[in-house]
N, C-alpha and C positions, 0 to 999 in steps of 0.2 A: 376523511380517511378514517376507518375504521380503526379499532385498537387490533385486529387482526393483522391489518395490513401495515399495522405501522411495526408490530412485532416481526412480521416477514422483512419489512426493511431494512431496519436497526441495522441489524450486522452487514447489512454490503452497503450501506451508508458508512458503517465504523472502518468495514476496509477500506471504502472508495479514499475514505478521510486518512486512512493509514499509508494508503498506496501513494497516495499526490506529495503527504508527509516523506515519503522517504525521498521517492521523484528530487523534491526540494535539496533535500539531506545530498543528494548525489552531486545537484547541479553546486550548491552550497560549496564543494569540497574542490568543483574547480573555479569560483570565484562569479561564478552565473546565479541568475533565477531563471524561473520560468519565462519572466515580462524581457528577460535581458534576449533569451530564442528569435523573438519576435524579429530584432535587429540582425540576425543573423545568417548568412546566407540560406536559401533554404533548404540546400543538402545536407550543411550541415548543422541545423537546428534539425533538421529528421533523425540524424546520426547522432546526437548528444540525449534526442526525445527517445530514443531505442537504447541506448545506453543507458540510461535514466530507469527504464521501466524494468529492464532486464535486473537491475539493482534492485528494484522496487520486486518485484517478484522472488528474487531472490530473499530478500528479507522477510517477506510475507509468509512463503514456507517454512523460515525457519520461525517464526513465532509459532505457523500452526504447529512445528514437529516440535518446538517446545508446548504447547497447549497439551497436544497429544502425550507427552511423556508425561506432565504432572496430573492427567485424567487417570491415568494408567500407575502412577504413582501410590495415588490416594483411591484405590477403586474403581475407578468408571466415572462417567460424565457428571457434574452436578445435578443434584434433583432440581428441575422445573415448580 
């Protein structure tokens, strides 16, 4: 892998890792993992995995609309 391509990945590596982190964080809050879905009927480990991500999305926007307020705070984006 190139240092190009490994700099195109980084960040949807850090969200992929960010997104599954909250996934966790959601099922965490009703007493689940991930590995607990498996045992689960499978409507409704569909229904808990959509639930899950729906959180997870939700929380990802709001770090970027926090990322975005503190760009916009301090100037604009960091220098590269």
């Amino acid at each position: 892998m190139t240092e190009q391509e490994f700099e195109d990945q980084s960040p949807r590596m850090a969200q992929s890792h960010l997104e599954r982190a909250y996934m966790e964080e959601y099922l965490r809050g009703l007493g689940l993992s991930l590995d607990d879905l498996r045992l689960l009927p499978t409507a409704q480990a569909r229904e808990l995995l959509r639930a899950a991500s729906t959180y997870a999305s939700m929380r990802l926007s709001e770090v970027e609309s926090r990322s975005h307020l503190v760009e916009e705070l301090h100037g604009g984006p960091p220098p590269m």
